[in-house]
N, C-alpha and C positions, 0 to 999 in steps of 0.2 A: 517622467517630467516632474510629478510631485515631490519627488525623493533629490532630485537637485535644486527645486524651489527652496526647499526647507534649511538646505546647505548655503543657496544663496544669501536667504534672509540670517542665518546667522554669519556670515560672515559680514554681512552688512551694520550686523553688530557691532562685531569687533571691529570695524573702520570707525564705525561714525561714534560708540561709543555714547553712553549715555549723557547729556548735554547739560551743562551746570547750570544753576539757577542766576540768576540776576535779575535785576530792576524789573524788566520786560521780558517776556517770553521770547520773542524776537533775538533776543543780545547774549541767547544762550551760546557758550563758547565752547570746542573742543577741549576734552583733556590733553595736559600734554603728555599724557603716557599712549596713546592713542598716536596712526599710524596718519600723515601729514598728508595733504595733500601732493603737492613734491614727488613723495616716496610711490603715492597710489594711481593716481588719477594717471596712467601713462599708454594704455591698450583701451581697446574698444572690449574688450572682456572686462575692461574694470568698472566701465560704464553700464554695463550690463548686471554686472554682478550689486551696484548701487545701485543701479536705479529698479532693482526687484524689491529694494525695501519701501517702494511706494506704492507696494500694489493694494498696500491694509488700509491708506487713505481713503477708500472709495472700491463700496463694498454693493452685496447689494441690502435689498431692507424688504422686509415682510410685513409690514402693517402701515396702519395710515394712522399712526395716534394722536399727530397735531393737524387734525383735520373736524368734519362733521357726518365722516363717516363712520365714527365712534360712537358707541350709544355713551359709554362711560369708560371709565380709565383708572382702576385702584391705585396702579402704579403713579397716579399725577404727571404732570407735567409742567416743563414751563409756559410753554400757550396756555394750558387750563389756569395755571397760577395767574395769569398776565391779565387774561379777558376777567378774572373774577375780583383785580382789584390788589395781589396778592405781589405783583414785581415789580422792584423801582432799584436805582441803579445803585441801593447799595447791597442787597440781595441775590442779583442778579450775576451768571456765570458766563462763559463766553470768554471773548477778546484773546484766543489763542494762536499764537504764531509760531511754533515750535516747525510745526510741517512745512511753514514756507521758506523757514531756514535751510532745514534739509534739502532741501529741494533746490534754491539759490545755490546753496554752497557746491554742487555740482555744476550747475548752470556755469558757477565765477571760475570751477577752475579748471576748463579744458583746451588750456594753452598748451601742455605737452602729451594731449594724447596723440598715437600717431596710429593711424589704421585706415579703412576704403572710408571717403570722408561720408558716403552715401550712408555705409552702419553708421558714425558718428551721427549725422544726422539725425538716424532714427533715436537713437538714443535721448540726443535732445531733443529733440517733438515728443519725446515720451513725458520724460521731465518737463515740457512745458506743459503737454495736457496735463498731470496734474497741479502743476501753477494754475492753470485757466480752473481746475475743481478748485480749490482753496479759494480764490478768487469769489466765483460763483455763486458760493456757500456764505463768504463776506457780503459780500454786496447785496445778497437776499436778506441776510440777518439785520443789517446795518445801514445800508443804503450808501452814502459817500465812507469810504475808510483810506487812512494812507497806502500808497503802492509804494512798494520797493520792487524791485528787479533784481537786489545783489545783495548780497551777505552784509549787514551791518554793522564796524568797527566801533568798540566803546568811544571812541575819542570825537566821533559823527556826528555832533551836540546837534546840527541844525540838521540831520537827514531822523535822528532817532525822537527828538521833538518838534518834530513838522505837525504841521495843520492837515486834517484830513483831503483828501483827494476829489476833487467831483465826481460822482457817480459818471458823468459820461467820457471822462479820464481812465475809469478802472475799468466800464464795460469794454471799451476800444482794443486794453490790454488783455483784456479775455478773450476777444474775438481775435485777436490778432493771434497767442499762442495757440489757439485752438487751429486757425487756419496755419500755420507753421507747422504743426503735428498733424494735419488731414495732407500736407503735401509732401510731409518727410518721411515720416512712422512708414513704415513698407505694409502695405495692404494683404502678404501671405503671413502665413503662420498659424497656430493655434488660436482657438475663440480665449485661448484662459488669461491669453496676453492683449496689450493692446495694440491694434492695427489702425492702417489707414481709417479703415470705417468705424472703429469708435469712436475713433478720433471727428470724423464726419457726423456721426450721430450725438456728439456732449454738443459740436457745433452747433446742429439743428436743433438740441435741444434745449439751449443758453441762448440762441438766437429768438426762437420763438418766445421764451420766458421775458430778454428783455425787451422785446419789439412790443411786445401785448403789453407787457406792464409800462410802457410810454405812453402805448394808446390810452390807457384805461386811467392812468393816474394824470390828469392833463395836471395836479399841483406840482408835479415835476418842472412841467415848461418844457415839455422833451417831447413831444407829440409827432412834430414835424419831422422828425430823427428815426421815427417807432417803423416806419415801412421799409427802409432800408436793413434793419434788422430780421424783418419780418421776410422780405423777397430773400436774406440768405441762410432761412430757416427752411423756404420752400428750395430754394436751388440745393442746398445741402442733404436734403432729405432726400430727393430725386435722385443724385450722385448715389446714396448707397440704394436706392431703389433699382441702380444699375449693377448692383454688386456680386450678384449672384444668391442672395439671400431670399427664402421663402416662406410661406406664415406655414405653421405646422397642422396638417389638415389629411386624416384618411379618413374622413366620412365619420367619425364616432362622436362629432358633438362636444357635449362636455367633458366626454372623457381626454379626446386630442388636446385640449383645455388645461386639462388636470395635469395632463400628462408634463407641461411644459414645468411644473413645477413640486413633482415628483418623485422624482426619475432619479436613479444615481448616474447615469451615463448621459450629458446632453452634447458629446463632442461630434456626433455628427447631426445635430438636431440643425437646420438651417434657418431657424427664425433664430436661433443665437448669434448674438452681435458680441457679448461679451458675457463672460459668465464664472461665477464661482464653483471651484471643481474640488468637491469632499470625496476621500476616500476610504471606505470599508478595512480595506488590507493595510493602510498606514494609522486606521483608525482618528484620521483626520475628519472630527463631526462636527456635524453646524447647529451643534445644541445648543449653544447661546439664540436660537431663532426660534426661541416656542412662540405657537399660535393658539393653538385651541383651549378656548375656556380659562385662559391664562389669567389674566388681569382683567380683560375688556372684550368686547361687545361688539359688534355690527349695528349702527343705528336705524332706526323707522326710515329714516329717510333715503339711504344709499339701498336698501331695502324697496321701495318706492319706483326709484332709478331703474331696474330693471324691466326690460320691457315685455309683453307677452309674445310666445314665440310668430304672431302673426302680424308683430313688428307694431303693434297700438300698443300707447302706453298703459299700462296698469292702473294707473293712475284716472283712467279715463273709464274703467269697466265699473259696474255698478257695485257698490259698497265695496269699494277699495278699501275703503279708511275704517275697516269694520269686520274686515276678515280677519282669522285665526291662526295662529300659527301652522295647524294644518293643513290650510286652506292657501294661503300665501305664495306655496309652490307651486301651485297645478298650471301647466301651460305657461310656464316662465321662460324666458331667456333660459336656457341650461347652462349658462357659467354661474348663475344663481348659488344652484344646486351644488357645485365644484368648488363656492366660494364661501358660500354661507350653510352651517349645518342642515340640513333638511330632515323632515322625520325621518325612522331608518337608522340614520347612519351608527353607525360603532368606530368605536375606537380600536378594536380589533376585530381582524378578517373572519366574518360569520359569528360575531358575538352579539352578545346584545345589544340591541340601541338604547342610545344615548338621550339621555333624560333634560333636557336642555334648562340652565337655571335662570330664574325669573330675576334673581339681586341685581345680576349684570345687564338687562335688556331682554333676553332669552335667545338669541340671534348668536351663537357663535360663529366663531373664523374657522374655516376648517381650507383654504386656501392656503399653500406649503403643508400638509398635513399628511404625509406619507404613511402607512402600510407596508410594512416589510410580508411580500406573499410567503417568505419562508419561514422567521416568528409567528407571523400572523399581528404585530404589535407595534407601536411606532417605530419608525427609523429615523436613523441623526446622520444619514450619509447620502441624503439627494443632493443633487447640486442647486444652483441658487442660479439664477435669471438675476443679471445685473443690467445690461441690456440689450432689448429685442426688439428682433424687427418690424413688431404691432407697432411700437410706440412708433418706428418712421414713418408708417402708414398713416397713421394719427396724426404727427404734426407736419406733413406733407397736406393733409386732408382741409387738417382747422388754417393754414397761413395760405393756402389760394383762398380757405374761404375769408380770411381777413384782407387778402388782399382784392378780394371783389372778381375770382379770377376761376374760381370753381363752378365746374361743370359735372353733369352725372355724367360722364365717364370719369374724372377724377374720382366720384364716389363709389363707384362701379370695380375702381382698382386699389381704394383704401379701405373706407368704412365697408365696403360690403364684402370685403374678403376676409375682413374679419366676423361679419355676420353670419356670410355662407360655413365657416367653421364650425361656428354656435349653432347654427340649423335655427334661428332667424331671420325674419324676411328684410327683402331687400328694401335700403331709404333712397324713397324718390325724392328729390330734391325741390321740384313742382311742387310737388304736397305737401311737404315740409316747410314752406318757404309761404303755403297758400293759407293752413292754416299751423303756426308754431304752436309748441306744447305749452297748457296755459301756467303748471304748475312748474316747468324750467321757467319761463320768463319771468316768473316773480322769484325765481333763483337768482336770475341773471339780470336784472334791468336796465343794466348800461349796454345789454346787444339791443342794436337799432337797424333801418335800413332793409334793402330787399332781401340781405343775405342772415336775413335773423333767425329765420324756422330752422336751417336748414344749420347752422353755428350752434341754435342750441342744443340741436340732435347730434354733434359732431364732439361735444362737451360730454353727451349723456355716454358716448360711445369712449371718448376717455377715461370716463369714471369707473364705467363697465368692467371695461378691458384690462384696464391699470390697475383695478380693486387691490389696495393692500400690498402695494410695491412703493411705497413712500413719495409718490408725486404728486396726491393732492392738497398737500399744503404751497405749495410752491405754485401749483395752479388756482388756487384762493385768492395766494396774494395778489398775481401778473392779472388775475384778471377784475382787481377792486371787490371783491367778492367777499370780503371780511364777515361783513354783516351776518355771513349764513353762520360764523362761531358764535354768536351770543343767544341762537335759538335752542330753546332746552329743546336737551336729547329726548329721542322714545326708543322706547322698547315695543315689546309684541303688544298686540291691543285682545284686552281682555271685557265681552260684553259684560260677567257676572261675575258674582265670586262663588268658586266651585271649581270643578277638577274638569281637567284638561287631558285629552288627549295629543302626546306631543310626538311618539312615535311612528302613527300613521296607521296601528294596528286596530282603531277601531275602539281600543281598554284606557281609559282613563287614566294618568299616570304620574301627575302633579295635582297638586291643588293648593288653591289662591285665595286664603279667608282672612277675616280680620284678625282672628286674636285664637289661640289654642281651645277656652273653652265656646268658641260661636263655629261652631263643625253643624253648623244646620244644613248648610249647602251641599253637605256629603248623603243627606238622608237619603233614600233611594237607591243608592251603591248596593253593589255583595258585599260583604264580609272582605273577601279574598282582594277585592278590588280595596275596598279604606287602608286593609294592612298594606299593601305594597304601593301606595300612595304615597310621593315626596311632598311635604307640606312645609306655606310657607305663609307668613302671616306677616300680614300690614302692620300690625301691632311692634313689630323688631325694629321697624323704620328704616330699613335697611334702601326700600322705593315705597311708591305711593303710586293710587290709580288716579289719572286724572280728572276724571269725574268722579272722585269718591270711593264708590261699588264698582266703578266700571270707569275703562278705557284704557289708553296707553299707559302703561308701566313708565314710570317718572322717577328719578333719582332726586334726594331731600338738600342736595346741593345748590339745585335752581330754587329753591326759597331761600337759603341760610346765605348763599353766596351766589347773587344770580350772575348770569353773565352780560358784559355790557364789551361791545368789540369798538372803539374809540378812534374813529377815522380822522384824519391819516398816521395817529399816533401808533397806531396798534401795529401797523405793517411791517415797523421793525422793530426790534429790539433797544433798550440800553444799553450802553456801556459803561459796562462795571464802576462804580465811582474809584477806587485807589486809582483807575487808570487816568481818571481825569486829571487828581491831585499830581498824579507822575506827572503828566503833561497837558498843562492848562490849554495848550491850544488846540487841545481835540475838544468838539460840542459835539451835544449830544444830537442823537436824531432828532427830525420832525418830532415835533410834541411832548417830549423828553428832558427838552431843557427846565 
């Protein structure tokens, strides 16, 4: 199957050919040395053979970097830039429309394809779901933007400088392709392709996003419109609840956990809904997806989020906010442990552990973080979870509880099937509802109403579950929840300054002092203990303790450039200024102008 993808996508090449530049991204044209429409577009094989060049739009993703699930980020970003004060629209990158050309110009030209119309079908429902992604991805970045539906001719003065679209114009057309591809796309086949049921899960999962972000943003004016979105988030999720799909679970905990993103084989894994499939023998690697200790950190807080395995929050047990990196594991959720480094771990099979660094937070990712049993040493050929059947559980779960319609047996069949995995106890909905977690609710303070306790444990359990698969940015925004980016990050909390045991063995193995010559804290060590000590001094400014001597590990970011998250400007992005100059009758977003 790999080895005629790779034949596909180059020939897809050579049809579509690299796209010439122009005014706008949008109005990029075919060469004419390049093979015509006319000539191509004439079989259901040729539909197929095009529309595999859209499988690279939409991938999957390993980390949560525009989020606050980040302690820190070397590599920066444009959120980091934005909240610290750093992006304004001449700066600012984005506004590209290259993919929704590609994508259209199939769409406009299958007038002489002739084949069973059902394939044709499918084909378009393919091509639409990714219109309905492009789309998606616009309207989160942007909020209202122009819609086209068809290839755009330079001579189209009023279609190529139109005014933007209303945001409840562009969702309509999301939802619309989306549902066109959940009734065309044929439901058999391989997970590597798209089917009926991805097609039903981008549904459920673009339904949910814009229903909640109606709810939540009432300066929309779109509130009254938010449950309609929301009940075909809940119907959609349910449809692939019928599909034959199930969570991956033989009793082992974290490991069934690990497993799911691991693994070089997930083709008979039935929690895959869709999935990226790297191979060894073609030496097709998914090394562009490092995780561990790369640039960034695991924050205090999504660290926090995880609950103890007797299903109370962490947060509630005594000196939470005052344990040690050692200590921080013990009696955790076990996807913790799968997701976040834990003492122990190595980087190679029965090597040493891993010395975890203080500059970045001390919390690394070790989620995607694979072990090849036969090197013994990383590997770059697991497959990649793009998406799964937790997340239909999940937002099956959170949109009855939006819509005031959840019951513990609904939880019984989402959130807790995904707990009993984890070998976490079961959330009762009564007690969740009787008394809500006090430090979610100051997360979340626009949940209100009888169904709050029980919303914001259904929240912790997306965070949980999702760790590090790129959906809590997008669940930040839908749900007004901005404000949690402008709170400085932490790192591991440190009572003193002195050496640390971070391995788990018992032996001291870092240490955290001021400045090279104030090694007083070390007095008392062996010998043998100071020399194999990693040391790391305040003094370099690289972080800072919050208290001084003592506390959470702080990045010198939150003084020089603090963060400030600027409602409701922040929720989307600029656009670019030449583009405005191209076209005075684009305005910018909410708070932007």
């Amino acid at each position: 199957m790999k080895a005629t993808y790779y034949i596909h996508i180059f020939l897809f090449v050579l049809i579509v050919g690299t796209l010439a530049g122009c005014k706008k991204d949008f109005l990029d044209r075919i060469p004419e040395t390049t093979i015509t429409p006319n000539q191509f577009f004439k079989t259901t094989a040729d539909l197929e053979t095009y529309s595999n060049g859209f499988y690279g739009m939409f991938g999957p993703s390993t980390n949560d970097l525009f989020s606050d699930n980040i302690s820190v980020n070397l590599g920066g970003s444009e959120l980091d830039n934005m909240i610290r004060g750093k992006i304004n629209p001449t700066n600012v990158g984005g506004w590209k429309w290259e993919n929704l050309r590609t994508i259209n110009y199939m769409l406009n030209n299958l007038q002489q394809v002739q084949g069973d119309p059902a394939t044709i079908k499918h084909f378009v429902g393919i091509a639409r779901f990714y219109r309905a992604i492009f789309y998606f991805n616009m309207i989160a970045r942007y909020g209202d933007v122009p819609y086209y539906s068809t290839v755009l001719n330079p001579d189209d003065q009023a279609q190529l400088y139109k005014a933007k679209d209303p945001r409840a114009l562009v969702a309509d057309s999301v939802k619309a392709d989306l549902e066109y591809a959940a009734a065309n796309v044929m439901a058999t086949g391989t997970n590597t392709r798209i089917t009926k049921w991805a097609a039903l899960t981008l549904l459920a999962r673009f339904c949910l996003f814009e229903g909640t972000f109606r709810k939540y943003h009432d300066e929309l004016g779109l509130q009254a419109s938010a449950s309609t979105f929301i009940q075909r988030a809940e119907s959609a999720s349910k449809e692939v609840m019928g599909g034959g799909f199930s969570i991956y679970n033989t009793g082992k905990k974290g490991e069934d956990y690990q497993k799911l993103f691991t693994s070089e084989n997930l083709s008979a894994n039935k929690e895959m809904i869709f999935y990226d499939d790297y191979d060894r023998a073609l030496n097709r690697s998914n090394s562009t997806h490092y995780v561990f200790d790369w640039q960034w950190a695991i924050s205090k807080s999504m660290i926090d989020t995880y609950l103890m395995t007797d299903g109370t929050p962490f947060t509630s047990s005594p000196n939470w906010d005052k344990k040690t990196y050692a200590e921080i594991f013990n009696n955790r959720d076990p996807r913790m442990a799968v997701t976040i480094m834990p003492p122990g771990f190595s980087t190679t099979l029965g090597g040493i552990p891993n010395k975890t660094r203080p500059t970045f937070g001390g919390y690394p990712q070790i989620k995607f973080y694979a072990i090849d049993p036969v090197s013994k040493v990383y590997t770059e050929f697991t497959d990649l979870p793009i998406l799964r059947y937790a997340e239909v559980l999940l937002i099956h779960a959170e949109a009855r509880a939006e819509l005031g319609l959840l019951n513990q047996v609904d939880l019984d069949n989402t959130i807790n099937v995904l707990r009993n995995r984890a070998g976490v106890a079961a959330l009762n909905m009564a007690a969740a509802n009787t008394a809500p977690d006090v430090v979610l609710a100051n997360m979340y303070p626009q949940i209100t109403g009888a169904n709050k306790g029980v919303l914001l444990e259904i929240r912790r359990e997306r965070n949980v579950e999702m760790a590090c698969e790129g959906l809590r940015f997008y669940d930040l925004l839908r749900w007004k929840a901005g404000k949690l980016l402008e709170r400085p990050t932490q790192g591991m909390y440190l009572p003193k300054l002195g050496a640390y045991d971070v391995t788990g063995d018992g032996i001291e193995d870092i240490a955290i002092l001021q400045a090279a010559n104030q090694e007083g804290p070390l007095d008392g060590l062996s010998a043998d203990v100071k020399k194999n000590l990693v040391k790391y001094y305040l003094s370099d400014n690289s972080f800072y303790l919050s208290n001084g001597n003592s506390g959470f590990i702080m990045f010198p970011e939150n003084i020089s450039a603090p963060r400030s998250f600027i409602e409701p400007k922040y929720y989307y992005f600029p656009i670019p200024m030449q583009q405005i100059l191209l076209n005075p009758q684009l305005k910018q977003p909410t708070g932007w102008q």
